[in-house]
C-alpha positions in Angstrom: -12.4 20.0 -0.7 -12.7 16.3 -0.4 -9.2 13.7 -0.8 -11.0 12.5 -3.9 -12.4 15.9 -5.0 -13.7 15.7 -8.7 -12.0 12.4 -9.1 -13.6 9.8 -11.1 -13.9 6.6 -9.7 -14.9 2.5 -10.9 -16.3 0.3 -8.2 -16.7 -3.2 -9.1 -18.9 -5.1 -6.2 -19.7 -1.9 -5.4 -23.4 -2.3 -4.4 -23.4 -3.9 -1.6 -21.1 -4.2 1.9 -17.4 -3.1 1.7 -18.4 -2.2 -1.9 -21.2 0.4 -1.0 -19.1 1.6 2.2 -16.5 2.3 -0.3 -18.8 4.3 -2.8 -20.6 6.3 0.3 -17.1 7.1 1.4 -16.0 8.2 -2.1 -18.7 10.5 -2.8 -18.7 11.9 0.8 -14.9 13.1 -0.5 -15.9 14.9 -3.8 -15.7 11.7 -6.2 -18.0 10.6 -9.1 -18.7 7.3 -8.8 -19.5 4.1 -11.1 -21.0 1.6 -8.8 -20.6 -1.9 -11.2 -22.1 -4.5 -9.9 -24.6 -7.8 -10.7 -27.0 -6.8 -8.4 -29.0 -4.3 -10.2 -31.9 -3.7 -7.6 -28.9 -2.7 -4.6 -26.5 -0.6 -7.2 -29.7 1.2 -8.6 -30.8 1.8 -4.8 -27.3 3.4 -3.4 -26.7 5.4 -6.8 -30.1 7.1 -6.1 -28.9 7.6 -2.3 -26.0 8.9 -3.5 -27.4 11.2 -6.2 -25.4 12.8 -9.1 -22.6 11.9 -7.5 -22.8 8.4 -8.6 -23.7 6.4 -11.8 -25.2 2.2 -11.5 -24.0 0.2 -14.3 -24.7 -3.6 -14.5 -21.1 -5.2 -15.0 -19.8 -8.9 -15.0 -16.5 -8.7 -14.0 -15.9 -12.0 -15.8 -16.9 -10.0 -19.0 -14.1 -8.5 -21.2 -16.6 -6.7 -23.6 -18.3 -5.5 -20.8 -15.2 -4.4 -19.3 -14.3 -2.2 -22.8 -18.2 -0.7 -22.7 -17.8 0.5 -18.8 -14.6 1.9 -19.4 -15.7 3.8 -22.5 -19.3 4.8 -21.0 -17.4 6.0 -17.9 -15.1 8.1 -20.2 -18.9 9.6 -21.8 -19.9 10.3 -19.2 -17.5 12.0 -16.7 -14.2 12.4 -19.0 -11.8 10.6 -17.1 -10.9 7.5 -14.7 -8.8 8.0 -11.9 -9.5 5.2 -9.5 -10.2 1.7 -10.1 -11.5 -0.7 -6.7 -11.1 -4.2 -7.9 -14.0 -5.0 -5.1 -15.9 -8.0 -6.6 -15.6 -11.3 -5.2 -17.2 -14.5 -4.3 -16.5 -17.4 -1.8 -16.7 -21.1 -1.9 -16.4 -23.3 1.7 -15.4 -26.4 0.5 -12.5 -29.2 1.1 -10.3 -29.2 -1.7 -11.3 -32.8 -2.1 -15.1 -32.0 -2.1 -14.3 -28.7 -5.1 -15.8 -29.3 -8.8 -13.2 -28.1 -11.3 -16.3 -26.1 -12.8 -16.8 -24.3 -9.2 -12.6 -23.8 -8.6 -12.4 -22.1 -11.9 -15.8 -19.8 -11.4 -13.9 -18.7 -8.1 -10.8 -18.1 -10.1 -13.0 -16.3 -13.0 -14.6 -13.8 -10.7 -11.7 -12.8 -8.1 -9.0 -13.5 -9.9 -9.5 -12.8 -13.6 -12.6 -10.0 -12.9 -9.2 -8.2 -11.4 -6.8 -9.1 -14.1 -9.9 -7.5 -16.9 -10.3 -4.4 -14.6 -6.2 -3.7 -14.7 -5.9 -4.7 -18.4 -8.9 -2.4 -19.3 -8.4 1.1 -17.0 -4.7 1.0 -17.3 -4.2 2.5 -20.7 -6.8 5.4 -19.8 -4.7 5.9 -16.8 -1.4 5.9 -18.7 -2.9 8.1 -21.0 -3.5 10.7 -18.5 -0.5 10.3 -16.4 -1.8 9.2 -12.9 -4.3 6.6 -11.5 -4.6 4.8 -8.4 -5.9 1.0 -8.5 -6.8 -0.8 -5.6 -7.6 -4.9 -5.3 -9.2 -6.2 -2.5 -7.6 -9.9 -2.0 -7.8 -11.1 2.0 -6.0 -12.6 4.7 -6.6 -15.9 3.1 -4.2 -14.2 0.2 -1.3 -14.2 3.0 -2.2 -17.3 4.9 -3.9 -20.6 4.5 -7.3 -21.7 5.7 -9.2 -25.1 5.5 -12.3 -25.1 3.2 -11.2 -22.2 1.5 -8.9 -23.7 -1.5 -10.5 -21.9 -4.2 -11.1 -18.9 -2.9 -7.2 -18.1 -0.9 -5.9 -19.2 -4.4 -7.8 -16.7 -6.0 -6.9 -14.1 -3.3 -2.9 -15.0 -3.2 -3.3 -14.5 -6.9 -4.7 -10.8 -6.8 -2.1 -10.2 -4.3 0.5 -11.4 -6.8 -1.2 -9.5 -9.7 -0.9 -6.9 -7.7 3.0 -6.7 -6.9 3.1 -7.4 -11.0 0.7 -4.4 -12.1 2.7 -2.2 -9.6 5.9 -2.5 -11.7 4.4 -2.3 -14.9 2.3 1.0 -14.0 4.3 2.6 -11.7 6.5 4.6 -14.4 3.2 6.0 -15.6 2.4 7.1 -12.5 -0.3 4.9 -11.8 -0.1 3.1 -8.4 -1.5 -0.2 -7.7 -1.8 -1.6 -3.9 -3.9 -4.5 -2.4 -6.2 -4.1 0.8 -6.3 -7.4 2.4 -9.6 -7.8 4.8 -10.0 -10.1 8.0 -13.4 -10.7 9.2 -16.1 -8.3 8.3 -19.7 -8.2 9.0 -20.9 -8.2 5.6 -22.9 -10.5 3.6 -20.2 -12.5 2.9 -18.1 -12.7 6.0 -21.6 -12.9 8.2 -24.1 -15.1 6.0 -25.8 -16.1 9.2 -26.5 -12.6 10.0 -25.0 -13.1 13.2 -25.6 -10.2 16.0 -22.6 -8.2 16.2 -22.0 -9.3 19.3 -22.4 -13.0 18.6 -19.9 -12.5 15.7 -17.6 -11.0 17.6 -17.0 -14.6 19.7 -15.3 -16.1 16.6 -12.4 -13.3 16.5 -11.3 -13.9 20.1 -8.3 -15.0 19.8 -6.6 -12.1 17.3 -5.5 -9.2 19.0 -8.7 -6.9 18.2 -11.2 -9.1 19.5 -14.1 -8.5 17.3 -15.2 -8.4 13.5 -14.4 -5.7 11.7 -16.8 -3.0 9.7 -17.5 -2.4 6.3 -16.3 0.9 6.9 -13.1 0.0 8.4 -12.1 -1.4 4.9 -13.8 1.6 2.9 -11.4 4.3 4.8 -8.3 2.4 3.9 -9.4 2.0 0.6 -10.0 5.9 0.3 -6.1 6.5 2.0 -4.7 4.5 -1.1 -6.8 6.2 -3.4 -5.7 9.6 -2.3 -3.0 11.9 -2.2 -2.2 10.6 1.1 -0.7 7.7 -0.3 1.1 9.3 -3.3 4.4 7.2 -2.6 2.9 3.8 -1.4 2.5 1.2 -4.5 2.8 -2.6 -4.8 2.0 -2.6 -1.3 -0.6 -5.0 1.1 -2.3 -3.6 4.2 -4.1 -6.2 6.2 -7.3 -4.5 7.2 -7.8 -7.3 9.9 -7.9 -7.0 13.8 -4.2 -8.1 14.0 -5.5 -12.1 12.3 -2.2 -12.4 10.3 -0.3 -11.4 13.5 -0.9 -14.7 15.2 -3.8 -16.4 17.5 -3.7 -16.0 21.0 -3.1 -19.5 23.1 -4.8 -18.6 26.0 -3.3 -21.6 28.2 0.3 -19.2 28.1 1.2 -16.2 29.8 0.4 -12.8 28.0 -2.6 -13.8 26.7 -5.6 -11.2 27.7 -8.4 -12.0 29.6 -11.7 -12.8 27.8 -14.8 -11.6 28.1 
């Protein structure tokens, strides 16, 4: 028997990088999944990997209709909804000087509010039933500041406030809501160069795990919260990260490790 053994499960972003580690890990545990994503070519592919274990639909997060039509062809289809991973996201490098309003508020609109629709529309399927799990992925730009990065760590410090928020207003229905909150990962969007691992790995020195992290790494705390294993955690953030919140080495002081 898997953790997530004949659980049924919504993925937004699911299609590709933390997203797709996240549905291979789920079905690997016994789950049905709904891989939702705007990339209909990737989300058709995996859902074929992953057989009748999982289910492509094409979803804009933004979209509140198409939030009420996934819910209700998920419930069609498999009966139930026991996990939601608020997954999607997008990322803008820009000065906060340099940042349209149009291009701050389509950050906001896909991070922020894509995770506000996806709680507003599972929740009263989960109350309904008496036990959920739901799971946003903000970042460590949700618990810290970073240049260039205005629109997007606004977006993520939101979903981590949502988060604490949709904890205490679910939590008597047994529905538990935590937030996963990712350092570096070699995915599309924490890699767009397509760096060589190794090569990556040079920008991540100075944290105390001294390399970029894997899809995967994310995927398997993302399964923990959506399991039984983590029946009494809710409203909580784990920094899935290397140790980057913990500080930055300076390597000019004593105790800081020799690089290689």
């Amino acid at each position: 028997m898997g953790k997530l053994q004949d659980r049924v499960a919504i993925i937004t972003g699911g299609a590709l990088g933390m997203g797709a580690a996240t549905s291979r890990i789920f079905a690997a545990e016994g789950a049905r999944v709904v891989i939702a994503d705007v990339l209909d070519r990737e989300g058709e592919k995996l859902a074929g990997e992953l057989g009748s274990a999982a289910h492509f639909r094409h979803h804009d997060v933004t979209d509140e209709d198409g939030w009420g039509s996934l819910v209700a062809d998920t419930r069609r289809r498999w009966g139930r909804i026991d996990v939601l991973v608020n997954n999607a996201g997008i990322v803008l490098f820009r000065t906060i000087v340099d940042t349209e309003k149009g291009e701050f508020e389509k950050v906001l609109n896909v991070n922020l509010v894509g995770t506000f629709l996806g709680i507003k529309s599972v929740a009263p399927v989960m109350m309904e039933q008496g036990r959920g799990a739901i799971i946003n992925i903000s970042s460590v730009d949700g618990m810290k500041g970073c240049n260039a990065l205005g629109a997007y760590a606004a977006s993520k410090w939101g979903v981590r406030g949502l988060t604490k928020v949709a904890a205490m207003e679910l939590g008597p229905y047994g529905i538990r809501v935590n937030s996963i909150h990712p350092g570096g990962i070699n995915t599309r969007m924490g890699n767009p160069m397509g760096s060589p691992e190794a090569e990556a790995n040079q920008a991540y020195r100075g944290q105390p795990i001294q390399r970029i992290g894997a899809p995967e790494e994310v995927a398997r705390t993302t399964l923990f919260l959506a399991s039984d294993d983590a029946s009494y955690i809710c409203g909580a953030e784990l920094a899935v990260d290397g140790g980057m919140t913990v500080g930055h080495y300076l390597d000019m002081l004593p105790g800081a490790p020799v690089q290689k």
